[in-house]
Structure formats: C-alpha cells, structure tokens
C-alpha positions in Angstrom: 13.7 -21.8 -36.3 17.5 -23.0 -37.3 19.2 -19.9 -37.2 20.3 -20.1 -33.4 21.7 -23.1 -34.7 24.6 -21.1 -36.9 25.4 -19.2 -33.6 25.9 -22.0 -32.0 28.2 -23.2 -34.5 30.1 -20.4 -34.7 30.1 -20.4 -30.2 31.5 -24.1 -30.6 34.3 -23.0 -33.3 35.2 -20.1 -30.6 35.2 -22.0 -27.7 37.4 -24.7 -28.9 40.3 -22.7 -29.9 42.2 -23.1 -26.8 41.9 -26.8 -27.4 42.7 -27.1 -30.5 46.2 -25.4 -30.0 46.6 -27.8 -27.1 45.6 -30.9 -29.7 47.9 -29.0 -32.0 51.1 -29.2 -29.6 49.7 -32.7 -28.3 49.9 -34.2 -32.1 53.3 -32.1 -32.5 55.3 -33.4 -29.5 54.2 -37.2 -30.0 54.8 -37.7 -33.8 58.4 -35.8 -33.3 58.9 -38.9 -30.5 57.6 -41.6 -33.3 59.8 -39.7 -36.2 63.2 -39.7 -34.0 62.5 -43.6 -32.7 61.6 -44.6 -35.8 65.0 -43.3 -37.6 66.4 -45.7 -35.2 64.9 -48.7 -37.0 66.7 -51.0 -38.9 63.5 -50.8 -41.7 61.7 -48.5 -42.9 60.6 -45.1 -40.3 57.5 -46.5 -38.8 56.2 -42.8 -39.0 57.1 -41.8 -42.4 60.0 -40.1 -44.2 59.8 -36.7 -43.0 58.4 -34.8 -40.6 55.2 -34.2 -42.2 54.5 -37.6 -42.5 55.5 -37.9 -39.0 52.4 -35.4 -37.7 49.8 -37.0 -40.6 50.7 -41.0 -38.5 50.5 -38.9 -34.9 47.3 -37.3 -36.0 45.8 -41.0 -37.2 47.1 -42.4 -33.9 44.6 -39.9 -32.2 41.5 -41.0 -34.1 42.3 -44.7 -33.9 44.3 -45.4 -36.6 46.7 -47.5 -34.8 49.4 -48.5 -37.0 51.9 -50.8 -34.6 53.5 -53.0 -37.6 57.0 -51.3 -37.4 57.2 -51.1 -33.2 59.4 -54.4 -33.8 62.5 -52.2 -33.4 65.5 -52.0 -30.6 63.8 -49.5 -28.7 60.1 -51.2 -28.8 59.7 -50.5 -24.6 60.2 -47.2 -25.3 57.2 -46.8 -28.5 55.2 -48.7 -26.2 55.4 -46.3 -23.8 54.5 -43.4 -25.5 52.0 -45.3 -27.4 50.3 -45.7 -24.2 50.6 -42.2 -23.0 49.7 -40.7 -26.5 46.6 -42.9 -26.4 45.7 -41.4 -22.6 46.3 -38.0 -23.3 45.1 -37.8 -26.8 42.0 -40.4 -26.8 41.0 -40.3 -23.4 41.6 -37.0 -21.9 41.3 -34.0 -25.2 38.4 -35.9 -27.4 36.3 -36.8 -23.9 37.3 -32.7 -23.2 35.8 -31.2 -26.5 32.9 -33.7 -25.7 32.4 -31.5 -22.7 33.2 -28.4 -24.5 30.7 -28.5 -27.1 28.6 -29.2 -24.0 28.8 -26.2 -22.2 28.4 -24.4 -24.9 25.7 -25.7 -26.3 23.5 -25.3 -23.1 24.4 -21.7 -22.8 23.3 -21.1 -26.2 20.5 -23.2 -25.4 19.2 -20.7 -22.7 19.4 -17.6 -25.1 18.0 -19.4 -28.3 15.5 -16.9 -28.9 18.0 -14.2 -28.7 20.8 -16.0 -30.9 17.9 -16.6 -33.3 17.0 -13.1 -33.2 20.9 -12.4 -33.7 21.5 -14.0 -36.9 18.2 -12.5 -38.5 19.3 -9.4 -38.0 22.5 -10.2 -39.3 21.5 -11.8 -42.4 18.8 -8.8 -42.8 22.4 -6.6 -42.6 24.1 -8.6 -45.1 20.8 -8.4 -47.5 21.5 -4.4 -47.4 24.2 -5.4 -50.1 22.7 -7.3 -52.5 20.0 -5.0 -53.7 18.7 -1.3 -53.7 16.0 -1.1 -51.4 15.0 2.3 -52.6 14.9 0.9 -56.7 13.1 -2.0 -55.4 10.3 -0.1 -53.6 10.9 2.5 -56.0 6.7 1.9 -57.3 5.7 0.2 -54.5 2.7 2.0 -52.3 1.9 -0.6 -49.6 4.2 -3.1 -48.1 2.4 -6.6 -47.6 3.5 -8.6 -44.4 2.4 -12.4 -44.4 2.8 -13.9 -40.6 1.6 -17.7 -39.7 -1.3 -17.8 -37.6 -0.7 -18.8 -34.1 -3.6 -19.9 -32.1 -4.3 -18.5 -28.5 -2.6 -20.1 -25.4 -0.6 -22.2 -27.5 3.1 -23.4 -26.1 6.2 -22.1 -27.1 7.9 -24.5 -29.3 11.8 -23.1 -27.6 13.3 -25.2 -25.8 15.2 -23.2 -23.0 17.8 -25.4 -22.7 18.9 -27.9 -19.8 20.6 -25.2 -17.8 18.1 -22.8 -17.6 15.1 -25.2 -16.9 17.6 -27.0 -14.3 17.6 -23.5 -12.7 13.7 -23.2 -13.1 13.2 -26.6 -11.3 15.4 -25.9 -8.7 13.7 -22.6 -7.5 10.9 -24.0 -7.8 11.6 -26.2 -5.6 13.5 -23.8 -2.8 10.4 -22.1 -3.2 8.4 -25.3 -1.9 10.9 -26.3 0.4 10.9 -22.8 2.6 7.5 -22.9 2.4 7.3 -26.3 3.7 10.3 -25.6 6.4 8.4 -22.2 8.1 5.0 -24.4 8.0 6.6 -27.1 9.9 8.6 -24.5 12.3 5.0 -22.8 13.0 3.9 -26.6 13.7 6.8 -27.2 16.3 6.3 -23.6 17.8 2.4 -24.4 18.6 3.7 -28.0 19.6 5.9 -26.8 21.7 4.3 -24.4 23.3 1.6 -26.6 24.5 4.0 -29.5 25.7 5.5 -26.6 27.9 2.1 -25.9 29.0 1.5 -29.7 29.9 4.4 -29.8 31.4 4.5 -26.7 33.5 0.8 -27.1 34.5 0.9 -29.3 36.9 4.1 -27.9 38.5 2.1 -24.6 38.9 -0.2 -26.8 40.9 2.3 -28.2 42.9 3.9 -24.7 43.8 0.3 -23.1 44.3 -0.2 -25.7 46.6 2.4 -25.2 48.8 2.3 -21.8 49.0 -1.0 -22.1 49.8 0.0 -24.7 53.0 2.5 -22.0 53.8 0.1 -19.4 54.1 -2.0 -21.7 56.4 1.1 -22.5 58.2 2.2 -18.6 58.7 -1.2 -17.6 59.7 -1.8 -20.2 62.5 2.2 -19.2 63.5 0.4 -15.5 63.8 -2.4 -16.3 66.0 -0.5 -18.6 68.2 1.7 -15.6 68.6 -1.0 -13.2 69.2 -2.0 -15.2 71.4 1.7 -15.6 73.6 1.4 -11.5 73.0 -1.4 -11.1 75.1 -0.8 -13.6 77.2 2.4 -12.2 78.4 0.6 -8.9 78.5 -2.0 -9.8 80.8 0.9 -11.0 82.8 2.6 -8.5 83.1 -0.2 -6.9 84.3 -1.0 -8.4 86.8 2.4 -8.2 87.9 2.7 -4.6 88.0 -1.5 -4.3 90.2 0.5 -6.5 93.3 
C-alpha cells in the first residue's frame, strides 16, 4: 500500500534538483559577502576563519540560525543589508518554493498512485531475481500456492486519486451539469419567446386584418359607384347619338 510512497520520494528528490543548485549558489554568494565583511572586523570574523566556515554560518542563517553578535563592526549598514536580503531570498522565497515543489509533485504522483505502486513492485520483484535461484528454489515444487485477502463485493477503493485528479473529476462534473442546465434554460427562453412574439403580434394581425378588410369595403363601394358613373355616362351617350 506504501510503495507509491518510495516513488514519490524518489519524484521529490528529482524534482528538486534545480533548486537545490539555486540554494547551493544562494548559500555560496551570501556567506562569501559575510566572510569578506567580516575580515573587515576589528574581532574575530563573524563568519568563521575560512571559507568553509563561511558557507557552514550562511547555510545556518538560512534555517534560522541567526547569529548577529559580531554585526558590531565598521561596515554594520552594509551586514544589515544583506542580512535582510539573504533572509528574503533564502527564508521567504526558496524554502516557501520547495514547499510548492514537493506540492506539485506530490499531487501528480497522487493521480497515478496505483500505477507508481504497481512500478515499484515490479521493481522490487526485478531486484529479487538476484538474490536467489528461482529454478533451485522450485526445483521440487509441483504446485505454486497463491494466498490473496478476501475483498468483499461493491466495496470502495481505498486509493485516493489525489487532489488534482478528483479537482478535474468535480469540475466535469460539473460542466456537465451546467450545459445541461444552460440548453434547458435556452429551450425555456425559445418557447418563452416564442409565445411573447405571438402575444404580441396577435393583436397587430387583428389590427392589419381589419383594415384591410375596411379597405376592401372601401374599394368595392369605389367599384359600384363607378359602375354606376359607367353606365350612366353610357346611357348618355346614347341618347345623345338617337337625337
């Protein structure tokens, strides 16, 4: 059940190699400043006799171990001021960035534990091929017993899949819902607004079917009354042409 846990060691140890060189250089560059500022005291080096000893009180500095009893010299400001930016760079920013780090790596070993398990199985089953013969040891043997622990039906999984992936899970989960829920509500404001149009247009239908109607009324009373002039000026006519 641990062994995912040894790959994830091992991912952790990988991961932080870049940092490491940059704590490296970091602890490097600030306990040369404290060894060449402290040859400028009047006492004792407040960083130690040699170089060495110089890295050893940069590399205590960056877990804490703040020793300011010799910053009483003539360039104090200036021990100050890289005390302050050592403490920044060191404390604040690298140890709060392998914090993260470990993280990250963590959750993506998290999210193939099964598969790391599986991993390290098989590699300690490799490294077993060189301890002992299989053929001697099986050399008699006619049946090969397998002992398994009984798992009952339906029961959960005991992995955890890791934030990451259940993050992921969650989160299509809940797309999922959410389109669902948006093309329901778009099929509600279709039908919606379909039958507000047909409120609204309804009655202008009316109105238009109305006048069209008057119209009609309008045109055929225009059309007798000139059927009407029509045979009218006919029967004139003639009459003119019998005198």
């Amino acid at each position: 059940v641990t062994a995912y846990l040894v790959r994830m060691i091992i991912e952790i140890v990988i991961d932080m190699k870049n940092f490491v060189l940059v704590l490296i250089i970091s602890i490097m560059a600030f306990g040369n400043s404290y060894y060449i500022l402290g040859r400028n005291s009047d006492s004792d080096n407040l960083a130690g006799e040699t170089v060495t000893d110089a890295f050893i009180f940069s590399y205590k500095m960056a877990l804490g171990d703040f020793g300011l009893d010799g910053f009483n010299t003539k360039d104090e400001e200036i021990l100050w001021i890289i005390f302050v930016i050592n403490t920044i760079i060191v404390l604040v920013m690298l140890l709060n960035l392998v914090i993260a780090i470990m993280g990250d790596t963590f959750d993506r070993v998290q999210e193939t534990q099964e598969n790391s398990m599986l991993q390290e199985l098989t590699q300690m089953i490799r490294e077993n091929e060189f301890l002992f013969s299989r053929s001697r040891a099986f050399k008699r043997a006619k049946y090969i017993i397998v002992i398994e622990a009984e798992k009952a039906e339906g029961g959960s999984s005991v992995s955890w899949e890791g934030k990451l992936n259940q993050l992921k899970t969650f989160i299509e989960q809940s797309s999922e819902e959410h389109i669902a829920h948006l093309k329901k509500l778009q099929e509600n404001i279709d039908t919606i607004a379909v039958i507000a149009l047909d409120d609204k247009l309804r009655p202008i239908e009316d109105k238009i079917n109305h006048k069209l109607s008057t119209c009609d009324q309008r045109l055929e009373k225009i059309r007798k009354s000139t059927d009407m002039f029509v045979e009218y000026v006919e029967d004139y006519i003639s009459k003119l042409q019998k005198k």
